[in-house]
LUMTOR-163445 format. One record per residue (C-alpha): residue in one letter; x, y, z. Coordinates in steps of 0.02 Angstrom, whole numbers, plus 32768, in hexadecimal, padded with zeros to 4 digits. Layout:
AXYZ ...
This chain:
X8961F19841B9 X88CFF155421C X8882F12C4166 X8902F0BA414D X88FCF06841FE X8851F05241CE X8858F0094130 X88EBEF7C4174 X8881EF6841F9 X87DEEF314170 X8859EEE540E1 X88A2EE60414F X8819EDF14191 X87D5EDFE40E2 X885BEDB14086 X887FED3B4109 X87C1ECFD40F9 X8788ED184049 X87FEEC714016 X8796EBFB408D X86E5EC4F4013 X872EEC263F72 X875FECE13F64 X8803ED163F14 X8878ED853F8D X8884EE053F27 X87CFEE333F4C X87E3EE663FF8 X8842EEF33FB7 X879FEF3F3F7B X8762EF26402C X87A6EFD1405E X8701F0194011 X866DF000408D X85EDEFBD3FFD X865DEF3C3FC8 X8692EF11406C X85F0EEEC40AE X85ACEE91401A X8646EE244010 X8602EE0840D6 X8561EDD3407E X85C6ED5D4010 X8618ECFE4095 X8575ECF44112 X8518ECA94072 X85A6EC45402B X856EEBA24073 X84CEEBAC4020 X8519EBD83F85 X8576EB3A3F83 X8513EAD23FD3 X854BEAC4407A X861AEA97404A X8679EB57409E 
């Protein structure tokens, strides 16, 4: 139970920020694994770069 707690508690801020990085919604659901969570963190903390300043 507290898994899933857990897991609502990661999913949502994803897919609410993922949109404003160019990032499809659907990703965040892959968020729920650590690894991917933290380099989709990567992702957004370098997006501005990426695109040349426009997140």
């Amino acid at each position: 139970m507290w898994l899933i707690v857990i897991g609502a508690l990661v999913l949502v801020p994803f897919w609410k920020l993922l949109p404003r990085f160019g990032i499809p919604n659907w990703v965040a659901i892959f968020a729920i694994f650590p690894l991917v969570a933290l380099i989709l963190l990567w992702v957004m903390a370098f997006k501005d770069q990426i695109d040349g300043g426009r997140a």
